[in-house]
VEXKE-944570 format. One line per 4 residues: number of its first residue (from 1); for each residue x, y, z of N, C-alpha, C. Coordinates in steps of 0.2 Angstrom, whole numbers, plus 5000, padded with zeros to 4 digits. Example, Ala and Ser with C-alpha at 12.3 -4.5 7.8 and 13.67 -1.06 7.14 Angstrom:
residues 2
1	5066:4972:5039:5062:4978:5039:5066:4984:5039 ~ 5064:4989:5035:5068:4995:5036:5064:5000:5039
end
This chain:
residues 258
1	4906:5136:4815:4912:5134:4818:4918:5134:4813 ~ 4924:5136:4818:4929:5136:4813:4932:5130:4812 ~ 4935:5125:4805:4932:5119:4803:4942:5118:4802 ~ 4945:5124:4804:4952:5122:4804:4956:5119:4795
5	4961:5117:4796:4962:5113:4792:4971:5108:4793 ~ 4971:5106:4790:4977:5100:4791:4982:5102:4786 ~ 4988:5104:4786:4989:5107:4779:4997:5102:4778 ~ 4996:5102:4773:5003:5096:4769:5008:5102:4767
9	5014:5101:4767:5018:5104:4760:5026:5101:4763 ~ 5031:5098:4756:5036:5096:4757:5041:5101:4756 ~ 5048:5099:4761:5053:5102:4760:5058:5097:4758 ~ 5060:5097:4753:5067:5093:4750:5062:5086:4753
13	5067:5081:4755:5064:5074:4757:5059:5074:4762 ~ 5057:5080:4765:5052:5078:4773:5046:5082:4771 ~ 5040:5077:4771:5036:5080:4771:5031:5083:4779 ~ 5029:5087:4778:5026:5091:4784:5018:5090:4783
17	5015:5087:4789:5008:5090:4791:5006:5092:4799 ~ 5003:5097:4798:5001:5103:4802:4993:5102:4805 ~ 4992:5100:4810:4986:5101:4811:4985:5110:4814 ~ 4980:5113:4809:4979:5119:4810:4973:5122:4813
21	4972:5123:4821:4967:5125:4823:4968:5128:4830 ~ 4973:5132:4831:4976:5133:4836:4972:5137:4843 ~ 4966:5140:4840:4960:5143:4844:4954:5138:4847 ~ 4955:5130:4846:4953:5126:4848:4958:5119:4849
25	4963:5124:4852:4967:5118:4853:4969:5112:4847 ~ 4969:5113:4843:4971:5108:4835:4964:5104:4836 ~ 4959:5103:4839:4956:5099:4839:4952:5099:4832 ~ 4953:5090:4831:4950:5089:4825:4944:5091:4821
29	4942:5091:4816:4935:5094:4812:4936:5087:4807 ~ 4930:5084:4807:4931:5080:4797:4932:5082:4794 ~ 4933:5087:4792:4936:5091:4786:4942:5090:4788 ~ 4948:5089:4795:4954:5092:4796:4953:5082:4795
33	4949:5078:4797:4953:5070:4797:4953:5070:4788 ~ 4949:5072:4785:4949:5071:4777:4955:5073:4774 ~ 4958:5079:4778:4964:5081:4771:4970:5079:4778 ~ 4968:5074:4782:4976:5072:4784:4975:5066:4780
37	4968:5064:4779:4969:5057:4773:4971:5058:4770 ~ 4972:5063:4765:4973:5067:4759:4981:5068:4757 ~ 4984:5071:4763:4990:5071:4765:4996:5063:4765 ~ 4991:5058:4769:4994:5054:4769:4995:5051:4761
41	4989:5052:4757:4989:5049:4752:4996:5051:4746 ~ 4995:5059:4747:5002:5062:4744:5007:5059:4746 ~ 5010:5058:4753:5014:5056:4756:5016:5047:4753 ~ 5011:5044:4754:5014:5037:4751:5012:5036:4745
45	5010:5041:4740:5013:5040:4732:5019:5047:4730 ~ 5025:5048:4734:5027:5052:4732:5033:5050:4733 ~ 5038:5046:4730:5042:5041:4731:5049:5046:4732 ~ 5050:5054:4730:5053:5058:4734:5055:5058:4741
49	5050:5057:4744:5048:5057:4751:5051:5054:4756 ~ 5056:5056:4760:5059:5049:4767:5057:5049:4774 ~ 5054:5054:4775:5052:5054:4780:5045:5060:4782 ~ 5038:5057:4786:5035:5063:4787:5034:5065:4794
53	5035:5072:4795:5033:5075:4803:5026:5079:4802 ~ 5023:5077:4810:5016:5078:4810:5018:5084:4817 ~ 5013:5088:4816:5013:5093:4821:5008:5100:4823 ~ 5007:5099:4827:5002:5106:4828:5002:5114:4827
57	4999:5116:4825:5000:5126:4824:4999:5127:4831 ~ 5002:5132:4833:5002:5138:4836:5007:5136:4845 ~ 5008:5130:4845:5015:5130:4849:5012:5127:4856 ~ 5005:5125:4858:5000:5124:4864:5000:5118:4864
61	4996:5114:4858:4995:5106:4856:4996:5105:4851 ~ 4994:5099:4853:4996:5092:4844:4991:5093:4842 ~ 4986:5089:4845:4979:5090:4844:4976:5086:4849 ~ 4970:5089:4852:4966:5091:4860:4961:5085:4857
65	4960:5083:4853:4956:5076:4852:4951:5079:4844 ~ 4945:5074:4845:4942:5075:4840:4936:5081:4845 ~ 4934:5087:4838:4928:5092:4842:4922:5088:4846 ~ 4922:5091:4849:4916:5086:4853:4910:5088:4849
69	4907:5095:4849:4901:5097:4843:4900:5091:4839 ~ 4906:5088:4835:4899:5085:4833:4898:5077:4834 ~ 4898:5076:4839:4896:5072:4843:4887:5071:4845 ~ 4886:5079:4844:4879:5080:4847:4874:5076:4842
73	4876:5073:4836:4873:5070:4832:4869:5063:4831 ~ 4874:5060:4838:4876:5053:4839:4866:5051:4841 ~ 4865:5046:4839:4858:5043:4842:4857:5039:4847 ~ 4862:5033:4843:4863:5026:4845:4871:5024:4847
77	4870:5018:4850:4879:5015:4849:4881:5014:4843 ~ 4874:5013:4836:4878:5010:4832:4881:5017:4827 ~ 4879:5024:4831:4885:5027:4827:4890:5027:4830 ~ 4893:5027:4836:4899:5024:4839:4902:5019:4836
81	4899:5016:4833:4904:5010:4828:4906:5012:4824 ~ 4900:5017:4819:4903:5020:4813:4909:5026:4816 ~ 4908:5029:4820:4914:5034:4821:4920:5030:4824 ~ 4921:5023:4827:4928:5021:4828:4929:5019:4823
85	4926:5015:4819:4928:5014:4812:4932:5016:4808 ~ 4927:5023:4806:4933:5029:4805:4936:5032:4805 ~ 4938:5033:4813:4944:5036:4814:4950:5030:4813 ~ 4949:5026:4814:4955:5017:4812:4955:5019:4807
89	4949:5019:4803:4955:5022:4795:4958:5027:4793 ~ 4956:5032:4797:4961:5038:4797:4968:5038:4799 ~ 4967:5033:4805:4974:5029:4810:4979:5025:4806 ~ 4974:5021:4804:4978:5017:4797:4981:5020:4792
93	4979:5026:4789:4982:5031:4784:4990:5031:4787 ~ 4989:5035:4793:4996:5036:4795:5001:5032:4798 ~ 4997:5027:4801:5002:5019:4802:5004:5016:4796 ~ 5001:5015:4790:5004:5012:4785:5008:5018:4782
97	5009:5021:4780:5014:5025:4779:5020:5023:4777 ~ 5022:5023:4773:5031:5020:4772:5034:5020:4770 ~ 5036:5027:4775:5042:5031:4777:5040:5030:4784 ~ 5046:5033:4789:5047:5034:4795:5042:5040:4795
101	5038:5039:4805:5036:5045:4805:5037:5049:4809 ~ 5037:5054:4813:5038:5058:4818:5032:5064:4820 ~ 5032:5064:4827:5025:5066:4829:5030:5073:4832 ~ 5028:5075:4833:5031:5082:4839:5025:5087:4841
105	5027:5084:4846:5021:5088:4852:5023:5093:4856 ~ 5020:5099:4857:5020:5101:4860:5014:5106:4862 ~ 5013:5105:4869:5007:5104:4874:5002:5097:4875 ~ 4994:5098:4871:4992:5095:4873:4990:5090:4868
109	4993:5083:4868:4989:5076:4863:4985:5073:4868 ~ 4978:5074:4866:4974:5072:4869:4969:5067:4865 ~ 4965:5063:4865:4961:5057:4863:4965:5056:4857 ~ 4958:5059:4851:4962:5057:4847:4969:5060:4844
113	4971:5064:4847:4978:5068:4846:4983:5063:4848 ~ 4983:5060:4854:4985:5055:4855:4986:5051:4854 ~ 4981:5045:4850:4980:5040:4843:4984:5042:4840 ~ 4983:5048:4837:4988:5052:4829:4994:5050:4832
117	4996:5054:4837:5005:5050:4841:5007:5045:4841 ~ 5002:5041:4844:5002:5034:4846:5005:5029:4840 ~ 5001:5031:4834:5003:5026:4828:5009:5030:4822 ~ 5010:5037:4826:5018:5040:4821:5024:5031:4825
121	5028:5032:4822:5034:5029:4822:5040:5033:4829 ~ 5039:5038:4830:5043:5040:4835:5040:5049:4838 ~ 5041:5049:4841:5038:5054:4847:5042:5061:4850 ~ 5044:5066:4851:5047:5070:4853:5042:5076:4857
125	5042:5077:4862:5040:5083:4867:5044:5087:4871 ~ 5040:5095:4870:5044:5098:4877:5039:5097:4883 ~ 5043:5100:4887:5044:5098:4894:5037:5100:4898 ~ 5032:5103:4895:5025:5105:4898:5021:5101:4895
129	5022:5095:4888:5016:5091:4886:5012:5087:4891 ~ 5007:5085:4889:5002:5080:4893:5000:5077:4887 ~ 4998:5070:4892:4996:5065:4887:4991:5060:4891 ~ 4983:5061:4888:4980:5058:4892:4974:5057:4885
133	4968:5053:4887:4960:5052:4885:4957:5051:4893 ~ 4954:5059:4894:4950:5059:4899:4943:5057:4898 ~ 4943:5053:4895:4934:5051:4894:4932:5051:4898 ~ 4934:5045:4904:4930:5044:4910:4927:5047:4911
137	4930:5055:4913:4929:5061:4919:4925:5065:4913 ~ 4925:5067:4906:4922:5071:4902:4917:5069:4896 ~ 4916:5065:4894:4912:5061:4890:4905:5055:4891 ~ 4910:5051:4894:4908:5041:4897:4909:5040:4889
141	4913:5038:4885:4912:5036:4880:4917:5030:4881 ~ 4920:5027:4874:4924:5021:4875:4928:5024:4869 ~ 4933:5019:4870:4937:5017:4863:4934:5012:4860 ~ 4938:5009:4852:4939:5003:4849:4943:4999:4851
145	4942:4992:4853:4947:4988:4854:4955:4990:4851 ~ 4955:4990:4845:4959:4989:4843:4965:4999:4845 ~ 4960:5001:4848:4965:5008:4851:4967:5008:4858 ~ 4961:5005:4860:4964:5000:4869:4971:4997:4867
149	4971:4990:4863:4978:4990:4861:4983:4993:4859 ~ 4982:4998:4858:4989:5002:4853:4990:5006:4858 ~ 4986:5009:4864:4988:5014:4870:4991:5008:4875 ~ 4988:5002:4877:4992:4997:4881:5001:4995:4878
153	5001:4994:4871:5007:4992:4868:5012:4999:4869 ~ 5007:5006:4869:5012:5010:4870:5013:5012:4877 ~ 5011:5012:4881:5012:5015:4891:5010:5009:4893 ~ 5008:5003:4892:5008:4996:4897:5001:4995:4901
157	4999:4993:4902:4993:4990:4905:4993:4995:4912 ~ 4998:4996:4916:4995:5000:4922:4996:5006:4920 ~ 5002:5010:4916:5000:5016:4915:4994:5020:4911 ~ 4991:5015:4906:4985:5014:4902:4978:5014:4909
161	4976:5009:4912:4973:5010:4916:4973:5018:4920 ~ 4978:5019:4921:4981:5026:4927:4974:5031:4920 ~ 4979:5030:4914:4978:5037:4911:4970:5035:4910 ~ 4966:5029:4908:4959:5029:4907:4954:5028:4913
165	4956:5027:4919:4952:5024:4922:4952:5028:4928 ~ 4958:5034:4931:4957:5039:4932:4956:5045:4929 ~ 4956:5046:4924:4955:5050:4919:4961:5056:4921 ~ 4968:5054:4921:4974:5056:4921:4979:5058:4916
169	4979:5063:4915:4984:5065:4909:4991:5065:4912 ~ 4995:5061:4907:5001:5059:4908:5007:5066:4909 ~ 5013:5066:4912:5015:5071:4910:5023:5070:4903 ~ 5025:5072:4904:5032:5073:4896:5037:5068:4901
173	5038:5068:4906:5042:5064:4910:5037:5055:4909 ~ 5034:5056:4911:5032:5049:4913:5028:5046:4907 ~ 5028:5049:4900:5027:5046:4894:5035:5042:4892 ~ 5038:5048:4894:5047:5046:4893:5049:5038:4895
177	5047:5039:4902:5049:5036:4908:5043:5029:4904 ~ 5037:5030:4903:5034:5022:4898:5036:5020:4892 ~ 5042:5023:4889:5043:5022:4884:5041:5024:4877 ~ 5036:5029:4877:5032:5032:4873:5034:5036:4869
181	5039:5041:4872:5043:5046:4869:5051:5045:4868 ~ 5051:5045:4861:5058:5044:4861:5063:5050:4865 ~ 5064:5058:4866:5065:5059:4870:5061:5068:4872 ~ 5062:5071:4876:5060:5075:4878:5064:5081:4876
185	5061:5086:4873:5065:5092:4871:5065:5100:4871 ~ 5069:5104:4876:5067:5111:4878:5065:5116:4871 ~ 5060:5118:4872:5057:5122:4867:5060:5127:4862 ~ 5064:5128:4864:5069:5132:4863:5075:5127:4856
189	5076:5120:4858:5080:5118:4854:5075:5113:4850 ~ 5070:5115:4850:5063:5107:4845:5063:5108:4838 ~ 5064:5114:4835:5065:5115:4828:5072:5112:4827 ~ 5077:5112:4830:5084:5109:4829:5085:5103:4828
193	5082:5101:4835:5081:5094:4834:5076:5089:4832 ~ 5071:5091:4830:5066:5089:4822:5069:5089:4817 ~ 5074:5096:4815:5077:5094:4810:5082:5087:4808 ~ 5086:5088:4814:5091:5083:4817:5090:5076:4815
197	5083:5074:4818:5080:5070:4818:5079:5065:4810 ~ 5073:5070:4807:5073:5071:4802:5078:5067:4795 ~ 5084:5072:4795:5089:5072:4793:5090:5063:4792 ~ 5092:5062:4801:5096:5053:4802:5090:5049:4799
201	5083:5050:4801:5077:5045:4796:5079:5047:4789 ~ 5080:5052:4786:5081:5052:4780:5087:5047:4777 ~ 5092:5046:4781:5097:5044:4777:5097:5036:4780 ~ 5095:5035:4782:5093:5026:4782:5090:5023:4778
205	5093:5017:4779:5088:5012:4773:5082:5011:4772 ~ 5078:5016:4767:5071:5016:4768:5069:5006:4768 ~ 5070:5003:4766:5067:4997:4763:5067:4994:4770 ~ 5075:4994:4774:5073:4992:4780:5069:4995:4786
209	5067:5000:4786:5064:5005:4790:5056:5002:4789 ~ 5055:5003:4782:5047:5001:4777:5046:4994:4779 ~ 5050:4988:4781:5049:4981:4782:5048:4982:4791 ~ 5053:4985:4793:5053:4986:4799:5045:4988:4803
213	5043:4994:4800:5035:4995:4804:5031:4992:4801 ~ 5033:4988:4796:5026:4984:4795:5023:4976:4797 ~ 5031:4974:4797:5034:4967:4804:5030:4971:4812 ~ 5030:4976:4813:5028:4978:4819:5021:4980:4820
217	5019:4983:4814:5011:4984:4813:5007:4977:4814 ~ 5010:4972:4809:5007:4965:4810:5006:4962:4816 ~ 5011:4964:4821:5012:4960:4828:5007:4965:4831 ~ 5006:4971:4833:5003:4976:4837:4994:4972:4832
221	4994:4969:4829:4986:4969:4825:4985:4964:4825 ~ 4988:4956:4828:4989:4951:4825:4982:4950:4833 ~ 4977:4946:4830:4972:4943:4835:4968:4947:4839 ~ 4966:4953:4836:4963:4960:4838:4955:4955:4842
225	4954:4955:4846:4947:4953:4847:4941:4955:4844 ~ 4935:4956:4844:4930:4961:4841:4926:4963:4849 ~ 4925:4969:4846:4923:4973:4851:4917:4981:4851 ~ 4913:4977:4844:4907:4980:4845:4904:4982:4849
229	4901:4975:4855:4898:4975:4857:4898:4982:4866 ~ 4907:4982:4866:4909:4988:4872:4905:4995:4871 ~ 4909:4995:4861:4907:5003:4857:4900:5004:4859 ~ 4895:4999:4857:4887:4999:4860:4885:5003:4868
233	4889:4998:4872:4888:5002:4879:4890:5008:4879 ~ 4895:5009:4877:4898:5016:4878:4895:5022:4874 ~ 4895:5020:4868:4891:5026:4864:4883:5026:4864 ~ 4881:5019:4867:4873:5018:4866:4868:5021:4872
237	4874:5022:4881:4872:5026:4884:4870:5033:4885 ~ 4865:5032:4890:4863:5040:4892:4868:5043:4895 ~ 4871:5041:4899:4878:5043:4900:4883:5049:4895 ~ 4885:5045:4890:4887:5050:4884:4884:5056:4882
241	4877:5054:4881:4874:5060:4879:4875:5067:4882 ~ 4875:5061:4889:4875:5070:4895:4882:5071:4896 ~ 4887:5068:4896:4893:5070:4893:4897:5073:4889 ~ 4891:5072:4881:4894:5079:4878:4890:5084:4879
245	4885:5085:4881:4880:5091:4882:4884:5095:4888 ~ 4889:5091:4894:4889:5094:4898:4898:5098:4896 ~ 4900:5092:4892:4906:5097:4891:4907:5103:4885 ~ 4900:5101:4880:4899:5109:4879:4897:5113:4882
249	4891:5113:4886:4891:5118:4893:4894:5118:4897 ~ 4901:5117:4894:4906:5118:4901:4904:5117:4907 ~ 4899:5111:4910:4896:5110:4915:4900:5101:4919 ~ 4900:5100:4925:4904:5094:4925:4896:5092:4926
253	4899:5085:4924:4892:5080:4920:4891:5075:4926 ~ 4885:5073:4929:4882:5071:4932:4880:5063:4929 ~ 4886:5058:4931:4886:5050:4931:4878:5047:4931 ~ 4876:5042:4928:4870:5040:4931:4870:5031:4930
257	4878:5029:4926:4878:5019:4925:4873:5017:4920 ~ 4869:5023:4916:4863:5020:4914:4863:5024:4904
end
């Protein structure tokens, strides 16, 4: 399997990371979440730095979630717990961050692609992105409490339902329209206006910016429930199993509640 990779490198004050997988949709590898940790780690001891943009190779997606492959390894729920756990600290990498962040999408952010958006600081898409976690309809798996939060804080309790409970991918208009995207951008001017972007987070008061997302980190995290016991049902079922076995045989997967 090609195992992709995530790739760092700075220009003057902005640092850039790439999710590079563009023959699988950017879809994650551990190898790709390790050196975005890696990344982020440059990024918050490089006191240079004012701002970083995340974004997908090859011009289709951010990134299509995490590979399902290796999923087939799962036994129990209680690996479900060890993989949301995980990925929150992959998430936290980039939400603690302090500098501003910037996501740009363009095509498809999808589960964990999504997430990765979800905890940048500010959002930009062209006009054909989608934004959804279709688990219901392809997996049966769950989230971690604490990402059910961060997707309700970001689209709202009904548009969060629409996207998880019909298993509906949002379109660029109606992320807008909940607030998600700062704005929508023609494909043609997205390098211009990244850079733009860029530029005006660089020249702001880091200190106030750095105070700013972390007053907001605090309130988005503050009385998280605990939510094991959900990850259990959702990763611990037969269900899942046959979810991802059916969306690697690219087969639609046959429900069973059990």
């Amino acid at each position: 399997m090609d195992q992709g990779a995530t790739r760092y490198e700075r220009q003057g004050v902005v640092a850039r990371v790439t999710f590079d997988r563009p023959a699988a949709r950017n879809a994650m590898t551990w190898e790709m979440y390790d050196q975005l940790s890696e990344a982020c780690e440059r990024i918050a001891a490089d006191r240079e730095v004012r701002v970083a943009v995340f974004r997908g190779a090859g011009g289709k997606a951010f990134v299509a979630g995490t590979d399902i492959g290796q999923f087939r390894d799962f036994k129990s729920g209680e690996d479900g717990i060890a993989y949301e756990r995980r990925i929150e600290a992959y998430l936290s990498r980039v939400e603690e961050l302090p500098v501003p962040t910037l996501a740009v999408v363009e095509g498809w952010a999808i589960g964990g692609g999504l997430a990765i958006a979800t905890v940048c600081d500010l959002r930009v898409a062209t006009p054909g992105s989608r934004f959804g976690v279709p688990i219901a309809r392809t997996l049966g798996n769950c989230l971690s409490v604490a990402n059910y939060a961060m997707i309700v804080a970001a689209f709202g309790a009904s548009r969060a339902k629409k996207m998880l409970m019909l298993a509906e991918n949002l379109s660029a208009e109606e992320a807008l329209a909940a607030g998600f995207l700062t704005e929508i951008v023609p494909a043609e001017r997205l390098d211009a206006r990244v850079g733009e972007l860029a530029e005006r987070l660089a020249g702001n008061a880091p200190i106030t910016m750095r105070v700013t997302k972390e007053a907001i980190r605090r309130v988005l995290h503050a009385g998280l429930p605990e939510g094991d016991d959900l990850i259990r049902q959702g990763y611990g079922s037969e269900d899942f199993r046959t979810g991802v076995e059916s969306f690697l045989a690219k087969r639609e997967p046959r429900w069973k509640g059990k």
